[in-house]
C-alpha positions as CSV (number, residue, x, y, z in Angstrom):
1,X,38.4,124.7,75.9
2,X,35.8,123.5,73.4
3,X,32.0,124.4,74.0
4,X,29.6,122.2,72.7
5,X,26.6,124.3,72.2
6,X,22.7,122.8,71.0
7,X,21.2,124.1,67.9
8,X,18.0,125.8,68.1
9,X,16.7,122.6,66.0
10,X,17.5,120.2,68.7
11,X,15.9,121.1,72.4
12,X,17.1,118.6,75.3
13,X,13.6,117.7,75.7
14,X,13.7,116.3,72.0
15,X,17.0,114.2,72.7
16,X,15.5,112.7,75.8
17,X,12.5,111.8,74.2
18,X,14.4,110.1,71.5
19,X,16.1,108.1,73.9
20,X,13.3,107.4,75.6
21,X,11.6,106.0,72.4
22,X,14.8,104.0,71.9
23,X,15.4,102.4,74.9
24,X,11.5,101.9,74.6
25,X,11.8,99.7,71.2
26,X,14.6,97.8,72.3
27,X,13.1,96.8,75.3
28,X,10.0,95.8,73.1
29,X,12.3,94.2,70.7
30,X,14.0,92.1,74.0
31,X,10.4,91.2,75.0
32,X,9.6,89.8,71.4
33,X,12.3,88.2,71.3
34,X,11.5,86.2,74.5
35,X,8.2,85.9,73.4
36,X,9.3,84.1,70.2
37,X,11.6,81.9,72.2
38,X,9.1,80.9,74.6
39,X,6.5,80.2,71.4
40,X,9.3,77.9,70.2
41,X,10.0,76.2,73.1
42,X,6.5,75.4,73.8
43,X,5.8,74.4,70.1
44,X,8.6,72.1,71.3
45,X,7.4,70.6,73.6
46,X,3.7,70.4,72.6
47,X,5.5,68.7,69.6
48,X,7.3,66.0,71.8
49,X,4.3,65.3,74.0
50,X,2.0,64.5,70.8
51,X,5.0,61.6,69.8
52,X,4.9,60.5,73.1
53,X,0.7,59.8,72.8
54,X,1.0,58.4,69.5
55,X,3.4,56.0,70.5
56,X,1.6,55.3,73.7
57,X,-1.4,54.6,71.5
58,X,0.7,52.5,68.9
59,X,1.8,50.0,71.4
60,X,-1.5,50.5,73.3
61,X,-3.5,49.5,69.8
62,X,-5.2,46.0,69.6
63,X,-7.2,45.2,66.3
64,X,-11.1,45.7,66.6
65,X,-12.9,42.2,66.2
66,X,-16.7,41.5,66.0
67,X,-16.6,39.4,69.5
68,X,-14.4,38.9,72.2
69,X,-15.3,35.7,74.9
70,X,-14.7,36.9,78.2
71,X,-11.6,34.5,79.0
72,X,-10.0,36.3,75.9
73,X,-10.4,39.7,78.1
74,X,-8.1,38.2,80.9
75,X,-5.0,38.8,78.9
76,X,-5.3,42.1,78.3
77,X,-5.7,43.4,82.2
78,X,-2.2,45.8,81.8
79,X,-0.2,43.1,83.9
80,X,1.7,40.9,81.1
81,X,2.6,44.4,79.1
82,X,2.2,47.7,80.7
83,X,2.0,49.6,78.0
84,X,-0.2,47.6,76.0
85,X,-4.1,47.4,75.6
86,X,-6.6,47.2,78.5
87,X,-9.3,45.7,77.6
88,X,-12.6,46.0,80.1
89,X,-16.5,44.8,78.8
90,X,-19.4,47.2,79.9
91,X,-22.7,46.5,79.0
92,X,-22.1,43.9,76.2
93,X,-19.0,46.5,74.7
94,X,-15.8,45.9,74.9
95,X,-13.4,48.9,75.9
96,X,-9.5,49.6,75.2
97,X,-8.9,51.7,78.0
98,X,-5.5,52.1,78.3
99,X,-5.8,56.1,77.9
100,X,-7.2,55.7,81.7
101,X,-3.8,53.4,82.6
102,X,-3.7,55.3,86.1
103,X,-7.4,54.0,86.8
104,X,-7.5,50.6,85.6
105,X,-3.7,50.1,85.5
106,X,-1.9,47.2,87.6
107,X,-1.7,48.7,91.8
108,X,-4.7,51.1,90.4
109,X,-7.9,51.7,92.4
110,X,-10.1,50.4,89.5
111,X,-8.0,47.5,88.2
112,X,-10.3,44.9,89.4
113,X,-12.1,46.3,86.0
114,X,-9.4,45.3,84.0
115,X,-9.6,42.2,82.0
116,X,-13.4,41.4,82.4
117,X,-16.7,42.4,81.9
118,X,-17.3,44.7,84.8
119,X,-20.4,45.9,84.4
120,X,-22.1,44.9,87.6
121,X,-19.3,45.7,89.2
122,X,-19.6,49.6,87.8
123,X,-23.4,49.2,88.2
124,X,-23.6,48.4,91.8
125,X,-20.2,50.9,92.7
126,X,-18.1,47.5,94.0
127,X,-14.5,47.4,94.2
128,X,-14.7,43.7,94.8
129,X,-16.2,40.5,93.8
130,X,-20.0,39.9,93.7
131,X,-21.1,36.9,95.9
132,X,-23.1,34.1,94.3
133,X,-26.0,35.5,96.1
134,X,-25.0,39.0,94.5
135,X,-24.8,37.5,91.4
136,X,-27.7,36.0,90.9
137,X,-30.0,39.3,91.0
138,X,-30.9,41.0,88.5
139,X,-30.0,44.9,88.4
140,X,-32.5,47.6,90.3
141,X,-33.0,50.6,88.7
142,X,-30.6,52.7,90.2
143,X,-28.2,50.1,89.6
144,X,-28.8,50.5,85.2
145,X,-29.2,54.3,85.9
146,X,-25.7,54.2,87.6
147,X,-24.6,51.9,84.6
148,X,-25.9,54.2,82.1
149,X,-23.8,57.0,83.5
150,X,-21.0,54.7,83.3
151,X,-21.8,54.1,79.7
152,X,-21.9,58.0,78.5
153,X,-18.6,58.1,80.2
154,X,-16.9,55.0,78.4
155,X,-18.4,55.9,75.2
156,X,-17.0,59.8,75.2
157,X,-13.3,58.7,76.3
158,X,-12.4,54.9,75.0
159,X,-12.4,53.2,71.6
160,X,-14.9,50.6,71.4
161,X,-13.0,47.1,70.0
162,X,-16.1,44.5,69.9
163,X,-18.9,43.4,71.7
164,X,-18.6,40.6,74.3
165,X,-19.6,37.6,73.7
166,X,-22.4,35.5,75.4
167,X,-23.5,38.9,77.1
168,X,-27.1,38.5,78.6
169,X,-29.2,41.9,77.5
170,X,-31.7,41.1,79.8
171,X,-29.9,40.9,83.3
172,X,-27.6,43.5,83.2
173,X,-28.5,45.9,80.1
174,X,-30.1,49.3,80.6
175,X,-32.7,48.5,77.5
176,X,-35.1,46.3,79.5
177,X,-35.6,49.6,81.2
178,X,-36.2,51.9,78.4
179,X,-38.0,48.8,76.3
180,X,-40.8,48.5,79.3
């Protein structure tokens, strides 16, 4: 019978501490591991969600003119292509707001803003038509405060593409207010 017998260099203490460091760095070394694979995986698919916005915003683009007319906004209300431009007039600018598609979208809440100049609509909070009587008042204060808050908003998120032509500063723009 063979005896194994530990040099005085080598305590059983020491050896278990040496596994311990082991097993410690390959555990480390697994968790790296994963922790690179994960990176990866999410430079993936942080990489395939930026094509996906660029090509949403190629077919989405529509070329900037000086003026648009109002009947030339019609067109572009989401319904003839659903991933192309929507085009919506506030306050004498006109909007490409496709980047808010689930808002102003066909079968959205706020597609009655598509296509048109909307900014009474915004400015009074309406989710339908003005009557004649409606429309033929000018704005209150609130009203161009509430359209001014609209405007911040518009002008942070969507590329302007023109102005809108024909647009009457007096009646509906928030200037008269800050002019008087």
């Amino acid at each position: 019978m063979m005896e194994f017998q530990l040099s005085s260099s080598f305590s059983a203490p020491t050896l278990l501490t040496v596994a311990a460091v082991t097993s410690g760095m390959i555990y480390v070394s697994s968790v790296i591991q994963k922790d690179r694979e994960t990176k990866r995986k999410y430079a993936e698919y942080e990489a395939q969600a930026k094509a996906i916005q660029e090509e949403k915003a190629r077919k989405a683009f529509i070329q900037p003119k000086d003026f648009w007319k109002e009947e030339e906004l019609k067109q572009y209300d989401g319904t003839l292509d659903p991933e192309g431009p929507i085009l919506m007039a506030v306050n004498g600018k006109v909007f490409n707001v496709y980047k808010g598609r689930h808002f102003y979208g066909p079968g959205c809440e706020y597609h009655i803003f598509a296509g048109r100049d909307a900014t009474r609509l915004l400015a009074k909070g309406k989710l339908e038509e003005e009557t004649l009587e409606e429309k033929a008042k000018d704005l209150n204060m609130a009203e161009r405060a509430t359209l001014q808050g609209w405007m911040w908003t518009f002008e942070s998120k969507y590329e302007v593409v023109g102005k809108l032509e024909g647009f009457d500063e007096r009646s509906t723009s928030t200037r008269t207010i800050l002019s008087n």
